[in-house]
Chimera marker file (.cmm) of the C-alpha trace (Angstrom):
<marker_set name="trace">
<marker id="1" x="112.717" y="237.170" z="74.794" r="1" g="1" b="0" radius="0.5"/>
<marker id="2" x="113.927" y="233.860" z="73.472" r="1" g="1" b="0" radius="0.5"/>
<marker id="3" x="117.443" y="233.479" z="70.814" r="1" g="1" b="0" radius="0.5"/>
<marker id="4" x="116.400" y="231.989" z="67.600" r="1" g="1" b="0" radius="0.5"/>
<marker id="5" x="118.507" y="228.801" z="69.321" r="1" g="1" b="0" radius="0.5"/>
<marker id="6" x="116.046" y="228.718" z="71.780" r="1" g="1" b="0" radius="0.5"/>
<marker id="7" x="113.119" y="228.842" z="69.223" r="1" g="1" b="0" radius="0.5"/>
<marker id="8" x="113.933" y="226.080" z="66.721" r="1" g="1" b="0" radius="0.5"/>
<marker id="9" x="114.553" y="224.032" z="69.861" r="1" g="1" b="0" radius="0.5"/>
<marker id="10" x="110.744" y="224.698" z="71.023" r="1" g="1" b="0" radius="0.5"/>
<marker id="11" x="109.579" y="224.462" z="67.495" r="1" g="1" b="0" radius="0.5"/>
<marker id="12" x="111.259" y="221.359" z="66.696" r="1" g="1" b="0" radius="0.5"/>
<marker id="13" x="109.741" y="219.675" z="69.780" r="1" g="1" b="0" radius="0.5"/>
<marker id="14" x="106.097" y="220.835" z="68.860" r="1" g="1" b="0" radius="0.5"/>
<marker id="15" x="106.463" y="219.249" z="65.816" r="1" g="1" b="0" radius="0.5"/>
<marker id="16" x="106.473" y="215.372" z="67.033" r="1" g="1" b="0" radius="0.5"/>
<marker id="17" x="103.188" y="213.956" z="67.239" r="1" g="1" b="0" radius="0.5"/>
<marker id="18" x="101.510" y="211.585" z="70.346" r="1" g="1" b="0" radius="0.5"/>
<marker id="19" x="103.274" y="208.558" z="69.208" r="1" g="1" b="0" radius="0.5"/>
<marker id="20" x="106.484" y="209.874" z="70.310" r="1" g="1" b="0" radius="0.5"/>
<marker id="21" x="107.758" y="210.851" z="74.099" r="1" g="1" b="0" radius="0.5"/>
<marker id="22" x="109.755" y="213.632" z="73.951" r="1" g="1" b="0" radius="0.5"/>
<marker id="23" x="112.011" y="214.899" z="76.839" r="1" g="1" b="0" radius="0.5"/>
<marker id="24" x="113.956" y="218.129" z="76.779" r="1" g="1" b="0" radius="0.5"/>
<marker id="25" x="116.790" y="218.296" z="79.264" r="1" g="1" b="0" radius="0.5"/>
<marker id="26" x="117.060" y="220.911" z="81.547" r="1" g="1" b="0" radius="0.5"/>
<marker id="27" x="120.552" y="223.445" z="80.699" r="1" g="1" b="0" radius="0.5"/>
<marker id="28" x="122.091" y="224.721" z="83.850" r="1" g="1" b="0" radius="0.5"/>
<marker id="29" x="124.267" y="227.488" z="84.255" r="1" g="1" b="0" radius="0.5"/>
<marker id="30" x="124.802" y="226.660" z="88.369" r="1" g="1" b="0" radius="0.5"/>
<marker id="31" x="126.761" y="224.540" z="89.881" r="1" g="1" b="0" radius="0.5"/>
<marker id="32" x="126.781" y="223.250" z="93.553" r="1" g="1" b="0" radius="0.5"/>
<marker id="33" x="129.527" y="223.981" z="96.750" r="1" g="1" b="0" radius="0.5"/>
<marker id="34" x="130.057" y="221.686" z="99.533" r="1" g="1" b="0" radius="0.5"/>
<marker id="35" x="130.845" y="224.212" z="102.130" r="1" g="1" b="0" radius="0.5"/>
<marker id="36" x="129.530" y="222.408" z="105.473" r="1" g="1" b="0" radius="0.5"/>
<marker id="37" x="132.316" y="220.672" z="108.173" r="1" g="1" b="0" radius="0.5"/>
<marker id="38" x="134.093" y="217.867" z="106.653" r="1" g="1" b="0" radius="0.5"/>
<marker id="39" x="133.213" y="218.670" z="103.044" r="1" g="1" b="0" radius="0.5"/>
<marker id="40" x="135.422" y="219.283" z="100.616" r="1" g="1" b="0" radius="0.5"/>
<marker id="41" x="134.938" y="222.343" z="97.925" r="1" g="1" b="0" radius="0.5"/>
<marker id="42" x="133.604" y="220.549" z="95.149" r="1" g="1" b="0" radius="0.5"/>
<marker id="43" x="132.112" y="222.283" z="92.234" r="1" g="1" b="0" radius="0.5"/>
<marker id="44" x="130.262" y="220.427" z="88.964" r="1" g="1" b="0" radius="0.5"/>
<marker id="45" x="128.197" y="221.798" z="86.573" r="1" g="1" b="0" radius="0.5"/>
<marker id="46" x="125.765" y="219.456" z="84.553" r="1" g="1" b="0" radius="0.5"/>
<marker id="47" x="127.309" y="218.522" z="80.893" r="1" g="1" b="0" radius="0.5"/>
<marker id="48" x="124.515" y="217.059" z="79.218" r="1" g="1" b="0" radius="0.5"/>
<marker id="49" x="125.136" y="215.013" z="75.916" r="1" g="1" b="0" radius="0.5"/>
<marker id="50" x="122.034" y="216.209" z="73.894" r="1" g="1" b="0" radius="0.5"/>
<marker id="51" x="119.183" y="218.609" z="74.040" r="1" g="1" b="0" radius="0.5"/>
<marker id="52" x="116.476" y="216.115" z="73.615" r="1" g="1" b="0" radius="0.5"/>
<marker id="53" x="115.515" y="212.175" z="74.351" r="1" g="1" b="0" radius="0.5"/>
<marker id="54" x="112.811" y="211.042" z="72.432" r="1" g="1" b="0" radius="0.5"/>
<marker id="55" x="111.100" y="207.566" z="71.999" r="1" g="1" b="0" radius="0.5"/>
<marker id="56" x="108.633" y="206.737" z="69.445" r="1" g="1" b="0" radius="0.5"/>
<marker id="57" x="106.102" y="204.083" z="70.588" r="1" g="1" b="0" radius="0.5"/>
<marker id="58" x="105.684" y="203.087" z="66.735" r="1" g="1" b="0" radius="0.5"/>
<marker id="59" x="109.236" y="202.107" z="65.747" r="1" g="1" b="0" radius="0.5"/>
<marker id="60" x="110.688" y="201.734" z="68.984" r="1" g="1" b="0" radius="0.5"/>
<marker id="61" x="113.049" y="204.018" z="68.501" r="1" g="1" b="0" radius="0.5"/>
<marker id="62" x="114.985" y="205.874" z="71.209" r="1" g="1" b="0" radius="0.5"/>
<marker id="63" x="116.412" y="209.215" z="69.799" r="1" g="1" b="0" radius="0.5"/>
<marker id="64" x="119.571" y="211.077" z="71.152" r="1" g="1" b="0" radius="0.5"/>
<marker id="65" x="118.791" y="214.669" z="69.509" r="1" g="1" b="0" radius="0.5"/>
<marker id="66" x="121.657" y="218.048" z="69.565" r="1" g="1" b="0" radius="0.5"/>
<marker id="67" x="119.870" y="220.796" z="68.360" r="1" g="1" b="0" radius="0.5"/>
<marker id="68" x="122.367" y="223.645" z="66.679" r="1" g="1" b="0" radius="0.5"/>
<marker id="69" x="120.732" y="227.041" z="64.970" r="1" g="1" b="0" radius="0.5"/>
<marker id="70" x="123.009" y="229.459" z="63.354" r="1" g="1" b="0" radius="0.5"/>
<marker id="71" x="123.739" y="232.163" z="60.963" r="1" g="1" b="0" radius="0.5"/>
<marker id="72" x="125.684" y="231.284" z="57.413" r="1" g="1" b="0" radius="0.5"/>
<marker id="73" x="126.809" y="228.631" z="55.240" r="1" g="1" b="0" radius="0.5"/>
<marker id="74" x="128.642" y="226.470" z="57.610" r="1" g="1" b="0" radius="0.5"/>
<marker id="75" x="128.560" y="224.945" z="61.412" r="1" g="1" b="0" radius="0.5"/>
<marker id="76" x="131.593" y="225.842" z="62.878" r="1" g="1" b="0" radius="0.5"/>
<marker id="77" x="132.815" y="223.242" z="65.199" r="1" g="1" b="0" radius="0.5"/>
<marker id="78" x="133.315" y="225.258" z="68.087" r="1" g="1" b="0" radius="0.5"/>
<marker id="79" x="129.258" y="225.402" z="67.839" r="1" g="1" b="0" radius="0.5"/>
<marker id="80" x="129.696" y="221.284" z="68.683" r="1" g="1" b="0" radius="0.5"/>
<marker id="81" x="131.116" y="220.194" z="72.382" r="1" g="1" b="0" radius="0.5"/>
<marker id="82" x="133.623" y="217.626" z="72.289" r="1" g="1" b="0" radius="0.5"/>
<marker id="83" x="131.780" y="215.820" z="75.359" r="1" g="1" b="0" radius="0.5"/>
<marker id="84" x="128.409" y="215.724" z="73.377" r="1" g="1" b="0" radius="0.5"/>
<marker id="85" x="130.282" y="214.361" z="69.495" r="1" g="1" b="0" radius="0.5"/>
<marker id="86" x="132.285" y="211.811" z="72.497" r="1" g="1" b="0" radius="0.5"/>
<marker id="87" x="128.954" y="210.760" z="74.248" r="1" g="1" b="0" radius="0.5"/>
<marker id="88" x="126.676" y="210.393" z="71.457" r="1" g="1" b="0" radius="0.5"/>
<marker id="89" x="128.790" y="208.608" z="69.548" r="1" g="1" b="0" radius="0.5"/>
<marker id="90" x="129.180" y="206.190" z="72.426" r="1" g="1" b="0" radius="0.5"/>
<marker id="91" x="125.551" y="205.729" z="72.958" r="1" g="1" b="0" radius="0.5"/>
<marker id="92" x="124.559" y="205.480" z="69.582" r="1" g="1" b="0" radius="0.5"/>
<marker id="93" x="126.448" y="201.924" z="69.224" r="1" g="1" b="0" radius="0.5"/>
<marker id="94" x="123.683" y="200.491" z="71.305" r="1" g="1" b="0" radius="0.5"/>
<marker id="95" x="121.240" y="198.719" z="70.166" r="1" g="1" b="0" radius="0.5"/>
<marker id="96" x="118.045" y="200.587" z="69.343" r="1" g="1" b="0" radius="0.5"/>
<marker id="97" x="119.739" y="203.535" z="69.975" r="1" g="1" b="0" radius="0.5"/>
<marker id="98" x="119.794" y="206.624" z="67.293" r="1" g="1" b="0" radius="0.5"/>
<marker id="99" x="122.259" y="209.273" z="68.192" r="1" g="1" b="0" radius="0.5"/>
<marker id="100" x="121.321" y="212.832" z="65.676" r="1" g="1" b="0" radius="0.5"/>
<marker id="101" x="122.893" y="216.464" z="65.827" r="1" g="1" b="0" radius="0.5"/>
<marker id="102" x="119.893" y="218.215" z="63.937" r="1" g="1" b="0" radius="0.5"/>
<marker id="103" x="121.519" y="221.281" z="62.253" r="1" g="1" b="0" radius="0.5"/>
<marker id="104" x="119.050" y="223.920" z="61.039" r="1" g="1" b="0" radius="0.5"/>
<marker id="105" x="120.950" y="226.666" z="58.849" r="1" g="1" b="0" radius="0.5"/>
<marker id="106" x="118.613" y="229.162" z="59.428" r="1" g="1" b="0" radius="0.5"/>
<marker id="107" x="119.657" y="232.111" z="56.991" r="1" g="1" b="0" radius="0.5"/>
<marker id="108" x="119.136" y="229.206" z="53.981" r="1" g="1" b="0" radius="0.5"/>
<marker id="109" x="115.803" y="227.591" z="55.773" r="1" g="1" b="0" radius="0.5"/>
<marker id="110" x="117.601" y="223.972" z="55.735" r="1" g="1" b="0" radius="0.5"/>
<marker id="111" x="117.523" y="221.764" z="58.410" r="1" g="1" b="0" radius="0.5"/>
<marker id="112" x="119.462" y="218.384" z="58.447" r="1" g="1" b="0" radius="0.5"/>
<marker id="113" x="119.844" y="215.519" z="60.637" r="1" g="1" b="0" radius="0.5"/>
<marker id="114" x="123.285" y="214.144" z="61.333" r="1" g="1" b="0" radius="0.5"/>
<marker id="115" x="124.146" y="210.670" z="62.111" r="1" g="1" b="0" radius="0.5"/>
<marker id="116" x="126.595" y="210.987" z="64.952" r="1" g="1" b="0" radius="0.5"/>
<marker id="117" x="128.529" y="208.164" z="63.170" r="1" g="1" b="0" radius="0.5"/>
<marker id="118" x="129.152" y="210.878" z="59.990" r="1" g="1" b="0" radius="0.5"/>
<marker id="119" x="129.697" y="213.640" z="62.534" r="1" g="1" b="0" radius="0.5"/>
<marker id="120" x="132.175" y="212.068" z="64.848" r="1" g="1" b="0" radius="0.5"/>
<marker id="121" x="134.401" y="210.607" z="61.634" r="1" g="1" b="0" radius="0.5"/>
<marker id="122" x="134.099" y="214.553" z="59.676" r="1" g="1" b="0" radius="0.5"/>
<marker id="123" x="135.244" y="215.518" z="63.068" r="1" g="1" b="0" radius="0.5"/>
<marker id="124" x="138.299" y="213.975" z="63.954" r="1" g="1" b="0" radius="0.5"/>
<marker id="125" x="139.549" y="213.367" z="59.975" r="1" g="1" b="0" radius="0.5"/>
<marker id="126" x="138.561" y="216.515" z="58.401" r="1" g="1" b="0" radius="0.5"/>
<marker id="127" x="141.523" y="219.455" z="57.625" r="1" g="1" b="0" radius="0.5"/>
<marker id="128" x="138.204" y="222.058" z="58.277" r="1" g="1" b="0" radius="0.5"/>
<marker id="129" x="136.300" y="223.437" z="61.089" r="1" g="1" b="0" radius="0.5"/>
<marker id="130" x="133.427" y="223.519" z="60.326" r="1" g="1" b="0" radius="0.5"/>
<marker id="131" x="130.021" y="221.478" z="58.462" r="1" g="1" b="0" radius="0.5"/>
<marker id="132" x="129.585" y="223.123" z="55.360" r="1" g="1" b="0" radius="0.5"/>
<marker id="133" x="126.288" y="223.469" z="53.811" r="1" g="1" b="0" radius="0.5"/>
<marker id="134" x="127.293" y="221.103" z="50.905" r="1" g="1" b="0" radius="0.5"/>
<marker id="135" x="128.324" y="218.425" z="53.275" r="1" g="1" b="0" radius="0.5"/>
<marker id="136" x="125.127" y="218.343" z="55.167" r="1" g="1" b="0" radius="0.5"/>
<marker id="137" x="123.373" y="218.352" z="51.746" r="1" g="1" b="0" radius="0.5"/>
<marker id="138" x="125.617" y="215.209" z="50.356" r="1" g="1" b="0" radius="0.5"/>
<marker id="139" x="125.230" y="213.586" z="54.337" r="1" g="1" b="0" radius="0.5"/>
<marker id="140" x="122.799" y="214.262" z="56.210" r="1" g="1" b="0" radius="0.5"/>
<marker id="141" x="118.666" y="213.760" z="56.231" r="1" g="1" b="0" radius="0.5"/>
<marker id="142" x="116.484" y="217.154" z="54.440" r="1" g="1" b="0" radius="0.5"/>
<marker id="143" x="114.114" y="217.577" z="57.325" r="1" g="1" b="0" radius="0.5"/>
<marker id="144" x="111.538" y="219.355" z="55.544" r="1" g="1" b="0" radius="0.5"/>
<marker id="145" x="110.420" y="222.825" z="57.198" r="1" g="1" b="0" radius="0.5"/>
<marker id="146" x="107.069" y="224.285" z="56.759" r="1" g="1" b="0" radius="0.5"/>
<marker id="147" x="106.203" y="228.351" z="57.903" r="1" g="1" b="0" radius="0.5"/>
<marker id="148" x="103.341" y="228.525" z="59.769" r="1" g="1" b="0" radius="0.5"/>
<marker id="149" x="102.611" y="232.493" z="60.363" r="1" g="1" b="0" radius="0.5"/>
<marker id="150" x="105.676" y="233.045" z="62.698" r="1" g="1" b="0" radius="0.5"/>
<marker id="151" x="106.881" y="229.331" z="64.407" r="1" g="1" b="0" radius="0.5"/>
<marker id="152" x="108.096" y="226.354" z="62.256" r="1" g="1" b="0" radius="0.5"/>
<marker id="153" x="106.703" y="223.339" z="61.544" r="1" g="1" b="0" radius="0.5"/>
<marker id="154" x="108.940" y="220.739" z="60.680" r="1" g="1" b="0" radius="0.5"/>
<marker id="155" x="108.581" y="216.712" z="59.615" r="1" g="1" b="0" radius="0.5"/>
<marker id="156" x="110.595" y="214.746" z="62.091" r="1" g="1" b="0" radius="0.5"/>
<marker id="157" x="109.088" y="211.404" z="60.779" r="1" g="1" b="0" radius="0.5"/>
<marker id="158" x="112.206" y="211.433" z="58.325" r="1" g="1" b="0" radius="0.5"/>
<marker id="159" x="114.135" y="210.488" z="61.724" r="1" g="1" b="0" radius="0.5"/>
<marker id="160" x="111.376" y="208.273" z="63.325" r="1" g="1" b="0" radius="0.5"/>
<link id1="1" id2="2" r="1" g="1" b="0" radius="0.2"/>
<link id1="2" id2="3" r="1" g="1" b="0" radius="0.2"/>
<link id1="3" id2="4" r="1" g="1" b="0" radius="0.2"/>
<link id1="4" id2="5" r="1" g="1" b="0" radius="0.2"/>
<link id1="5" id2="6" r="1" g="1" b="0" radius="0.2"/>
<link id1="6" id2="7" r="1" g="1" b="0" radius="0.2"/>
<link id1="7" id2="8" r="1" g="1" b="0" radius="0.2"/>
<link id1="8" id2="9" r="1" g="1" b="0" radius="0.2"/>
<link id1="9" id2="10" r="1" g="1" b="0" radius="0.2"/>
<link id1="10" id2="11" r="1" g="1" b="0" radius="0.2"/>
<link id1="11" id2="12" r="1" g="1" b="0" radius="0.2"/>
<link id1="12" id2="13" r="1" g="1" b="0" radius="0.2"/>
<link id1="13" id2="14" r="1" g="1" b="0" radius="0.2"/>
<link id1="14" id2="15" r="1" g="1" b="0" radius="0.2"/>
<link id1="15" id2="16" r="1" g="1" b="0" radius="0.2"/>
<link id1="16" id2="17" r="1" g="1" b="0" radius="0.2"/>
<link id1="17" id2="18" r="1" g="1" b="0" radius="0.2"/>
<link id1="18" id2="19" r="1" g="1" b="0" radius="0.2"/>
<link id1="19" id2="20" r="1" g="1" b="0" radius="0.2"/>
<link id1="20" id2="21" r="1" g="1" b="0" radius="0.2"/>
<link id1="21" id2="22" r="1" g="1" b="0" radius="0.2"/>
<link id1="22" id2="23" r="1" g="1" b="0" radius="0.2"/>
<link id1="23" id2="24" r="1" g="1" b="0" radius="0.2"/>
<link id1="24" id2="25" r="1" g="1" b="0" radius="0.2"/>
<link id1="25" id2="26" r="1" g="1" b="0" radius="0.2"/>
<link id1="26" id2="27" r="1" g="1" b="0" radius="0.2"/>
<link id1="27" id2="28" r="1" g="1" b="0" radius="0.2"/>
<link id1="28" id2="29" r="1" g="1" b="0" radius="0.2"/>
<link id1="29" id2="30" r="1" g="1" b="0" radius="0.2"/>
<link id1="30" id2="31" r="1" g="1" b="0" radius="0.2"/>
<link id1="31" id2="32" r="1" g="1" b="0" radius="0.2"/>
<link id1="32" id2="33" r="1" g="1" b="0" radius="0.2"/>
<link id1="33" id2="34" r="1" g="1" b="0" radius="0.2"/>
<link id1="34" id2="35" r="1" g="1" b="0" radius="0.2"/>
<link id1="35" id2="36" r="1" g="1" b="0" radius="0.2"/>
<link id1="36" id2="37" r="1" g="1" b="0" radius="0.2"/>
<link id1="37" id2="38" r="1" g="1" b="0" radius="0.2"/>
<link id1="38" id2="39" r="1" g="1" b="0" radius="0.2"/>
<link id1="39" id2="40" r="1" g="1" b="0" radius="0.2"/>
<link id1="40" id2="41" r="1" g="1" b="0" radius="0.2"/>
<link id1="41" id2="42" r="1" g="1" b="0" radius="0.2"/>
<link id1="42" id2="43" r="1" g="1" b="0" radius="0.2"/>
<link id1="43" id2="44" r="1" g="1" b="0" radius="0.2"/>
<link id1="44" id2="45" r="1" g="1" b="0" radius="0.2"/>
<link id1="45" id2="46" r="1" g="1" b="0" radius="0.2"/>
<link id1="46" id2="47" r="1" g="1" b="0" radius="0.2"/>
<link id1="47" id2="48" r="1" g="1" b="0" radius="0.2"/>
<link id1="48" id2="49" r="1" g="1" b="0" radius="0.2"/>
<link id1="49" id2="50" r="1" g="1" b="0" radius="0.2"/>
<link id1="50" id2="51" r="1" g="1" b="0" radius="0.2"/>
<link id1="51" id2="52" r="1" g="1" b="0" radius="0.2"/>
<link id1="52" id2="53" r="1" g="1" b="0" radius="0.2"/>
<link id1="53" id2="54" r="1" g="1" b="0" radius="0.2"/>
<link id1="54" id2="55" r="1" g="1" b="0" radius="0.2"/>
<link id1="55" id2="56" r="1" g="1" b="0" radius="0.2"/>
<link id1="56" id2="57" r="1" g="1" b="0" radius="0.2"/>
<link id1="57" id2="58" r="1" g="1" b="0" radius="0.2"/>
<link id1="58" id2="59" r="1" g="1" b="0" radius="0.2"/>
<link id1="59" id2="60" r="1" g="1" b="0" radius="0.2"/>
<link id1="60" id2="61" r="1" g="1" b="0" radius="0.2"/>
<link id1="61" id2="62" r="1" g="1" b="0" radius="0.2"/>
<link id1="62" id2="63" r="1" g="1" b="0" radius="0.2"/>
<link id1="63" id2="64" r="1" g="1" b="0" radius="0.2"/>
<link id1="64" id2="65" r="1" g="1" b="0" radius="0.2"/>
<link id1="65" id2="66" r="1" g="1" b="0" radius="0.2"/>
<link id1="66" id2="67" r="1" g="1" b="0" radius="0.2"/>
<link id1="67" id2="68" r="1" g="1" b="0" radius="0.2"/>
<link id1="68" id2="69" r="1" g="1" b="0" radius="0.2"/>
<link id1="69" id2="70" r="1" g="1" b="0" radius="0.2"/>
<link id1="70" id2="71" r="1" g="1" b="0" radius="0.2"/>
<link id1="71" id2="72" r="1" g="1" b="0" radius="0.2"/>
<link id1="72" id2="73" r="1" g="1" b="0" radius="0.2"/>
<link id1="73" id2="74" r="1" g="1" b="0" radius="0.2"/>
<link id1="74" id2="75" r="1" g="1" b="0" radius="0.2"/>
<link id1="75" id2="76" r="1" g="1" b="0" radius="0.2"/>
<link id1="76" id2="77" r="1" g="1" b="0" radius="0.2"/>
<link id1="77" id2="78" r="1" g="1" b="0" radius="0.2"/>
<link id1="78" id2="79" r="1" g="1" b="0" radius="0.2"/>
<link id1="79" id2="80" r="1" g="1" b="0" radius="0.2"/>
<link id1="80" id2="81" r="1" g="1" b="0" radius="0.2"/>
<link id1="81" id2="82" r="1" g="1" b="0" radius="0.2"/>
<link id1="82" id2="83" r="1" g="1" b="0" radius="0.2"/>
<link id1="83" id2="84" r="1" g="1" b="0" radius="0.2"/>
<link id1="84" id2="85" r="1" g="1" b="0" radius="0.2"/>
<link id1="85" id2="86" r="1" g="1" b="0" radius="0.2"/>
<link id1="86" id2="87" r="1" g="1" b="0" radius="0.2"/>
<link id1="87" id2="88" r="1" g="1" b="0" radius="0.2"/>
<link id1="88" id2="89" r="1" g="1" b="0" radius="0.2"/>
<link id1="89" id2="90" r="1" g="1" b="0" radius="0.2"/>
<link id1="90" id2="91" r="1" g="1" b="0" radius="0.2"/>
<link id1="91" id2="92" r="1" g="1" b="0" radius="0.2"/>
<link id1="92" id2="93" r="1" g="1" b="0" radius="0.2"/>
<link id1="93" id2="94" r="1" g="1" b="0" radius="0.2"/>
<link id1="94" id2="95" r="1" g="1" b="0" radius="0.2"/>
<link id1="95" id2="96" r="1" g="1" b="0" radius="0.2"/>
<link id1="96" id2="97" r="1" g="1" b="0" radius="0.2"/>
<link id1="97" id2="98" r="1" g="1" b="0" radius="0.2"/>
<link id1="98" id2="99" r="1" g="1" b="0" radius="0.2"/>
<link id1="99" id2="100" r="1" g="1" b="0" radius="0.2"/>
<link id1="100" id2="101" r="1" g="1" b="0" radius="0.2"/>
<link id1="101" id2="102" r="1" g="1" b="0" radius="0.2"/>
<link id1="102" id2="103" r="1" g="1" b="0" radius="0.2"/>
<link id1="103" id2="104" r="1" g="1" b="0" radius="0.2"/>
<link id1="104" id2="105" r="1" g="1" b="0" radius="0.2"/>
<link id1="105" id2="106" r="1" g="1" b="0" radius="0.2"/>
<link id1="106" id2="107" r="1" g="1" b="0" radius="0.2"/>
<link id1="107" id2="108" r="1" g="1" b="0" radius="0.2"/>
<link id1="108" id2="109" r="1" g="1" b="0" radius="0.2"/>
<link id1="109" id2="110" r="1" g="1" b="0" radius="0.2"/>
<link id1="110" id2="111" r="1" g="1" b="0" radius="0.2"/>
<link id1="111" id2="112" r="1" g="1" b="0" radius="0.2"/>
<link id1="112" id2="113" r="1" g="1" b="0" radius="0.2"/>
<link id1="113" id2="114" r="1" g="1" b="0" radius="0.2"/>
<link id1="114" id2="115" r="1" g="1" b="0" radius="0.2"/>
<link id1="115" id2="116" r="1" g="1" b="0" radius="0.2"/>
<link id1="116" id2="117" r="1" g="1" b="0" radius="0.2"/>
<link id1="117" id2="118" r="1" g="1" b="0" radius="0.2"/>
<link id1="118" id2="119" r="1" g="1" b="0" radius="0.2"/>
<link id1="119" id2="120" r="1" g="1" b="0" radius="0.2"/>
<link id1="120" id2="121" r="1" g="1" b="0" radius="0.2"/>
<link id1="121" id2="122" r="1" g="1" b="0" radius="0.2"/>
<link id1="122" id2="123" r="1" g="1" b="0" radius="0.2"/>
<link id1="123" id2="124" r="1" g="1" b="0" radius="0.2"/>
<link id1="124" id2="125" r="1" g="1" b="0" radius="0.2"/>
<link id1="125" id2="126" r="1" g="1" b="0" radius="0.2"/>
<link id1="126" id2="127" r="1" g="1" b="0" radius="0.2"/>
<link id1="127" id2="128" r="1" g="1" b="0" radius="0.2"/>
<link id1="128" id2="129" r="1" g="1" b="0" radius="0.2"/>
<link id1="129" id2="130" r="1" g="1" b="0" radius="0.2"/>
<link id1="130" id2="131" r="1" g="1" b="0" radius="0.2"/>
<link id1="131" id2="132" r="1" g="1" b="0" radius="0.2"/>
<link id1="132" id2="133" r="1" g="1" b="0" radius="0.2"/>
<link id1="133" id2="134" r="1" g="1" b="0" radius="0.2"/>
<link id1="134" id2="135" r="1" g="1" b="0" radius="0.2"/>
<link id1="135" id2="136" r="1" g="1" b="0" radius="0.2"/>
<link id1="136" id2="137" r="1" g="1" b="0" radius="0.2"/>
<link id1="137" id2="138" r="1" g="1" b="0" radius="0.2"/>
<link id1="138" id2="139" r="1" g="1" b="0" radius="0.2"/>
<link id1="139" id2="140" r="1" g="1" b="0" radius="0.2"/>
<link id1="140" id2="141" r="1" g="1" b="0" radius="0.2"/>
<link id1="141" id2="142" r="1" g="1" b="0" radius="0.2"/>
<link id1="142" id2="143" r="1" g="1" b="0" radius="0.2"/>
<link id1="143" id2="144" r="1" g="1" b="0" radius="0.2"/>
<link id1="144" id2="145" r="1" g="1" b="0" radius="0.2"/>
<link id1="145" id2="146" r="1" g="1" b="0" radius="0.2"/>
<link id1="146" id2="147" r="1" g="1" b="0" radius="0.2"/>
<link id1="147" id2="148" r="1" g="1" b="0" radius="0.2"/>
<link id1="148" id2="149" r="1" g="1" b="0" radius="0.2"/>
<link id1="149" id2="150" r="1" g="1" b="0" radius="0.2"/>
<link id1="150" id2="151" r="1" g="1" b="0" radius="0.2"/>
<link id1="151" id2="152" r="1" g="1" b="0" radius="0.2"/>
<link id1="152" id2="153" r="1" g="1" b="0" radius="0.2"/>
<link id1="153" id2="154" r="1" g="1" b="0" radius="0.2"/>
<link id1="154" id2="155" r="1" g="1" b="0" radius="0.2"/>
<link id1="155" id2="156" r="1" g="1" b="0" radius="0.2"/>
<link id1="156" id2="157" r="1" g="1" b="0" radius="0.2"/>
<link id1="157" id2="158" r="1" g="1" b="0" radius="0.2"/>
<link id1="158" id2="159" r="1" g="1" b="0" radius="0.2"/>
<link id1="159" id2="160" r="1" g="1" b="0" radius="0.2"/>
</marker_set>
């Protein structure tokens, strides 16, 4: 059975239409050994910056998308990886290039998309750690949700 994370991340991708390509990168838990003569033991495991690349065809858009689904009032930022805030922030100073952490409070039914530039700066300056609700409110972009029997529908043309 899939975690509600894992839902709102499938949901969320249903919900872009033809005009847009949408990628989800593959998470991995392995990692790989050299173990043959003359290698040395190496280990890496894939970090990748973002859930999702997406491109719409219409705006020509590229999308950097980090999908986060939790419980409460607040993102904590242990619920962010410093590599991901680091790499999107990097990539989204090129051109045509739109860098989002989507956060989707679920317990309140908000979801909000996150300019990397608003996340990175709340990141390092702020004395708190976490997002709070009201922050996102004030910040971020009201993706509108819509119930439909048990998945989510949700209107990602607000980022597009």
């Amino acid at each position: 059975m899939k975690n509600a994370g894992k839902i709102f991340e499938d949901d969320f991708a249903n919900s872009f239409n033809n005009n847009v390509f949408i990628y989800r990168l593959r998470d991995t838990s392995s990692s790989w050994q050299g173990t043959g003569e003359g290698q040395s033991k190496s280990r890496f495991t894939v970090k990748n910056v973002c859930d999702f690349i997406a491109y719409s065809f219409i705006t020509n858009k590229l999308l950097l998308l980090e999908l986060k689904s939790f419980k409460g009032k607040s993102c904590p930022f242990s619920n962010l990886k410093a590599h991901q805030i680091k790499g999107l922030f990097e990539y989204g100073k090129k051109d045509g290039v739109y860098s989002y952490f989507i956060l989707n409070f679920r317990d309140l039914n908000e979801t909000y998309a996150l300019k990397i530039d608003l996340i990175y700066n709340y990141w390092i300056e702020s004395k708190t750690k976490s997002f709070p609700i009201s922050w996102c409110r004030e910040n971020g972009i009201l993706i509108p949700q819509k119930l439909k029997k048990v998945h989510y529908k949700f209107d990602v043309e607000v980022i597009l």
